[in-house]
C-alpha positions in Angstrom: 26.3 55.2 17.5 22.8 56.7 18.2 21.0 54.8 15.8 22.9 51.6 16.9 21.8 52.1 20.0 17.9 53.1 18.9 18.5 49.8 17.2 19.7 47.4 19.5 17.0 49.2 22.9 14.5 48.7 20.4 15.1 44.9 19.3 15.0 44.2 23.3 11.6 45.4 23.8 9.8 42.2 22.7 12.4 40.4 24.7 12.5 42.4 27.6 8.6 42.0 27.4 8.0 38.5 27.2 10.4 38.1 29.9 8.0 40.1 32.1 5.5 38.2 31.2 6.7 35.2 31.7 7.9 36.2 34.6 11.8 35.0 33.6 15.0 36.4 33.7 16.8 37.7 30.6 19.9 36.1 31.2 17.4 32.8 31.4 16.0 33.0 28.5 19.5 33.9 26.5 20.9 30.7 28.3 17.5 28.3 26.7 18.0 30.0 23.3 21.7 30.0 22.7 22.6 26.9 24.2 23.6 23.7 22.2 21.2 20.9 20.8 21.2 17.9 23.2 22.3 14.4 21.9 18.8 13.7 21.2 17.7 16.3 19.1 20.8 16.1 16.9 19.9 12.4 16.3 16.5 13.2 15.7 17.3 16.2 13.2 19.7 13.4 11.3 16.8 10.7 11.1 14.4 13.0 10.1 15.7 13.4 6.2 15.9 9.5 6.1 12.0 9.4 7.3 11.0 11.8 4.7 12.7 9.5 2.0 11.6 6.1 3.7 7.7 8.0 3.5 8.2 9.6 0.2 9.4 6.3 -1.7 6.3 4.7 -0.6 4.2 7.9 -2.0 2.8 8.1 1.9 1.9 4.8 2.5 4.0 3.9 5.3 4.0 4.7 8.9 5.8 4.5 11.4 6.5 0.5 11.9 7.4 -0.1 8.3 9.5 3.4 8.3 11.3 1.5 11.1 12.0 -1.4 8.9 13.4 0.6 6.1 15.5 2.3 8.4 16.7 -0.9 10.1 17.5 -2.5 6.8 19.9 0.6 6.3 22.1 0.1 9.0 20.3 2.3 11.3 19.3 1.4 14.9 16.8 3.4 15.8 13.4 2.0 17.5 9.8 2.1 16.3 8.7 4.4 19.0 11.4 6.7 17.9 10.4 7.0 14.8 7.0 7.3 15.6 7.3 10.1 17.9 9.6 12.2 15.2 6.9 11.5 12.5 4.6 12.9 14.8 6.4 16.0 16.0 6.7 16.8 12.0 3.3 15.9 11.4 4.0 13.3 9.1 1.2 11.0 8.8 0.4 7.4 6.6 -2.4 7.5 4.4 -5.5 5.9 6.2 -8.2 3.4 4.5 -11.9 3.4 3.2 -14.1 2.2 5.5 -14.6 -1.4 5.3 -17.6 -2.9 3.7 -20.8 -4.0 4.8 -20.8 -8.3 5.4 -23.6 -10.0 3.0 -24.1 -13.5 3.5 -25.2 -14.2 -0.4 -26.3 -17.5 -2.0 -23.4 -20.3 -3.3 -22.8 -20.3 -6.9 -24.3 -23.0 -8.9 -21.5 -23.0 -11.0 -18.6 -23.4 -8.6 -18.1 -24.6 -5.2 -16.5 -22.2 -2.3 -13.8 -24.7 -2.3 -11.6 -21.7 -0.7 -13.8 -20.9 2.0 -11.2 -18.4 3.0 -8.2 -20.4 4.1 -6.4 -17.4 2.8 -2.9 -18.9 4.3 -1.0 -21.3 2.2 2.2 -22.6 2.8 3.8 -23.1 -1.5 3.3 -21.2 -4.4 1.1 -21.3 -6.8 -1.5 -23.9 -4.7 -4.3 -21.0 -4.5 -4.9 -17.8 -6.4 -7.5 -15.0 -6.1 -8.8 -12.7 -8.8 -10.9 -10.2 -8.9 -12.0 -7.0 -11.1 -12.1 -3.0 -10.3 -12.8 0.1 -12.3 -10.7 3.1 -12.3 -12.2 6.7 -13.2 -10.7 8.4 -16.4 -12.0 11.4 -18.1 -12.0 9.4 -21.5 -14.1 6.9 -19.5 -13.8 4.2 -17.1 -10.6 1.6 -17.2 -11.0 -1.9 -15.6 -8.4 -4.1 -14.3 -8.4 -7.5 -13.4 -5.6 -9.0 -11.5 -4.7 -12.4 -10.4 -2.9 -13.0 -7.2 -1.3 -15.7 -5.4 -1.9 -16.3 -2.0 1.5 -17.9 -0.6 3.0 -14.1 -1.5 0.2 -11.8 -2.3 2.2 -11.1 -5.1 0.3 -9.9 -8.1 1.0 -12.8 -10.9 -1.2 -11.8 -13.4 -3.1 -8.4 -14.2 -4.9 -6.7 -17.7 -6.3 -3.5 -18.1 -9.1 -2.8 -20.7 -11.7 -0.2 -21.4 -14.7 -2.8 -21.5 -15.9 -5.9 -19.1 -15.6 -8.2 -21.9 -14.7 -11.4 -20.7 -11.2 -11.0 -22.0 -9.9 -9.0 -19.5 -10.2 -11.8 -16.9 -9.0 -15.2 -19.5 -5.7 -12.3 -20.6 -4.9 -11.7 -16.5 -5.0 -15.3 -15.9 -3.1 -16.2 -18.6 -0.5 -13.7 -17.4 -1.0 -15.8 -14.6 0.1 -19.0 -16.0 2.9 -17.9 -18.8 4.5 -16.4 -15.6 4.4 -18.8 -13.0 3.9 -22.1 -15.2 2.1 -24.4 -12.3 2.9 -28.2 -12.5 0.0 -29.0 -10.2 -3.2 -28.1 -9.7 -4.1 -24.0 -8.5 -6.8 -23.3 -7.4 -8.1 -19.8 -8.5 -10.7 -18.5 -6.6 -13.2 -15.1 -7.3 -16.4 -13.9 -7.2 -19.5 -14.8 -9.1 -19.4 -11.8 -11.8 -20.1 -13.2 -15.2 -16.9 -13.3 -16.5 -15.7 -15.9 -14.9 -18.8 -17.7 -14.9 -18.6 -18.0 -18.7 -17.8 -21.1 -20.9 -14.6 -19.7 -22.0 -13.3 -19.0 -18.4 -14.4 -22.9 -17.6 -12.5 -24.5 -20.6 -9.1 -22.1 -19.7 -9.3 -23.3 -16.6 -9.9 -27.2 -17.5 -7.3 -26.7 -20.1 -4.7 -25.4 -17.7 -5.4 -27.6 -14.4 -7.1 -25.0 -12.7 -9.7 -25.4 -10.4 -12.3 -23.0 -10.3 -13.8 -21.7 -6.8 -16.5 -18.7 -6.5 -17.2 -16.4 -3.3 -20.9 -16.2 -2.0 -23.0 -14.1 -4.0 -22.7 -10.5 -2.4 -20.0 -11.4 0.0 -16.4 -9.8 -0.4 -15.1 -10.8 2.8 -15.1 -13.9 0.8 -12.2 -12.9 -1.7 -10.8 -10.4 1.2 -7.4 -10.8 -0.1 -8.2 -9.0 -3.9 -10.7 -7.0 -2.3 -7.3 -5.4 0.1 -5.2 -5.4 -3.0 -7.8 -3.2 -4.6 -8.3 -1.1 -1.8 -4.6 -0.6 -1.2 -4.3 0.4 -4.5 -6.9 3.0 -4.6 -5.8 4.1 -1.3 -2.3 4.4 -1.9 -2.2 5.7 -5.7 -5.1 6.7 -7.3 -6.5 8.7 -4.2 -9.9 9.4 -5.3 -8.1 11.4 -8.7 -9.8 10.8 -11.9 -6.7 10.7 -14.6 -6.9 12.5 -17.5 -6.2 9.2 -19.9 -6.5 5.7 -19.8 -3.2 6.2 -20.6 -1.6 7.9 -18.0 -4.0 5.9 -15.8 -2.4 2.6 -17.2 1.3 3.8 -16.9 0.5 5.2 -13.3 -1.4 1.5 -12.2 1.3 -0.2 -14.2 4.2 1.1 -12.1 2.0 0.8 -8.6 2.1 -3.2 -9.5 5.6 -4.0 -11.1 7.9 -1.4 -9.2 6.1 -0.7 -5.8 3.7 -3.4 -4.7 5.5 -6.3 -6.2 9.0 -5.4 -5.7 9.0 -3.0 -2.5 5.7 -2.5 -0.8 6.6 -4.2 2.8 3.5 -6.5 3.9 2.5 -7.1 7.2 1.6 -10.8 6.6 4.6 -11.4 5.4 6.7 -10.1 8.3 7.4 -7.0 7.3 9.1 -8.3 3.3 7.7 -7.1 0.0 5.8 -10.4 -2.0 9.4 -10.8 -4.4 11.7 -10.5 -1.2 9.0 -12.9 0.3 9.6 -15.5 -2.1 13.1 -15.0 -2.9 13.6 -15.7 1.0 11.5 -19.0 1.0 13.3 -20.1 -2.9 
């Protein structure tokens, strides 16, 4: 009994102490610590597992309004500004951006027209496209991709990977382009002026498959903006600044961000909130 006692008079000293501090009763404080959740807090503690998944799925990309959607499309009822304010009590954040890049106004190509002039917004498929090349850091060297995208969607149609900037990289993505999507009228396919597809090759691929070529202003990305926020989204949103190990892994890794998550699931705000496939399958 004594060393109950000792016990229990000594596990009320902190209590007993902060009470006086506080200047609160004891029988107050019992009341706050012991009593039930509210309504609210037992909703929140169920949503909060089905944020985490929503957020984890999209490897930390989404915030709060796209969490929403996800949670809508389950059934759930819950509001944006719900969501938002449990994210933030848990501290669970989206994944912000670079900073955007600095506006040149470069000189037209000589070789082909900015027939685009970024109307970015079409209303069909496969009427414009947008390509466009990036490099991604390995420790066996670098690995370049080149993708091909269609505007209607933003759905990536068309991509290759390669270890060199040999012109094939672009002619393999754009035929990926066309074997997939099989066009029976003129696309235009828009990109910048690099020298791949300013080549002779890139020309007769084109002419062959009743494309029409159009080229950004020398310098100036806000002229193929919608590649240029694939790219960014992609390093933003996978690769996060990480060299991989292999090409390799780095392939597998980029190969799975395009097919399974951007393609497939990534929710896009131009599109009202739909991945590019649920995009299309909705306007079939």
């Amino acid at each position: 009994m004594k060393y109950r006692f000792v016990a229990d008079h000594s596990s009320e000293f902190p209590v007993r102490t902060m009470c006086n501090l506080l200047d609160i009763s004891r029988s107050g404080y019992y009341a706050w610590r012991f009593r039930p959740l509210s309504d609210r807090a037992v909703e929140d503690a169920r949503l909060l597992p089905l944020i985490h998944a929503s957020y984890g799925a999209s490897f930390g990309v989404y915030g709060y309004r796209r969490i929403s959607m996800d949670l809508k499309e389950t059934g759930e009822t819950c509001g944006k500004h719900r969501v938002h304010r449990i994210m933030k009590t848990n501290n669970i954040k989206a994944i912000h951006g670079y900073k955007k890049p600095r506006v040149v106004n470069g000189r037209p190509s000589i070789l082909a027209p900015n027939t685009l002039n970024r109307e970015f917004k079409v209303t069909t498929p496969d009427t414009a496209w947008v390509t466009d090349i990036t490099y991604i850091r390995t420790w066996q060297g670098w690995l370049y991709l080149a993708v091909v995208l269609d505007l209607f969607s933003r759905r990536v149609v068309g991509w290759s990977m390669k270890p060199t900037l040999a012109r094939e990289i672009v002619l393999d993505a754009l035929m990926m382009a066309v074997w997939r999507r099989k066009p029976t009228s003129r696309v235009l396919v828009h990109s910048d002026q690099g020298s791949q597809y300013g080549s002779d090759d890139w020309r007769r691929f084109c002419h062959h498959h009743n494309l029409e070529p159009s080229m950004s202003r020398r310098g100036n990305c806000w002229d193929n903006a919608v590649a240029e926020s694939f790219f960014s989204s992609l390093k933003k949103e996978r690769i996060k600044k990480r060299i991989y190990k292999t090409r390799d892994i780095a392939r597998a890794d980029i190969f799975d961000y395009i097919e399974v998550f951007y393609n497939r699931n990534r929710r896009h705000s131009h599109l009202g909130g739909l991945s590019p496939e649920a995009f299309e399958a909705a306007s079939a």
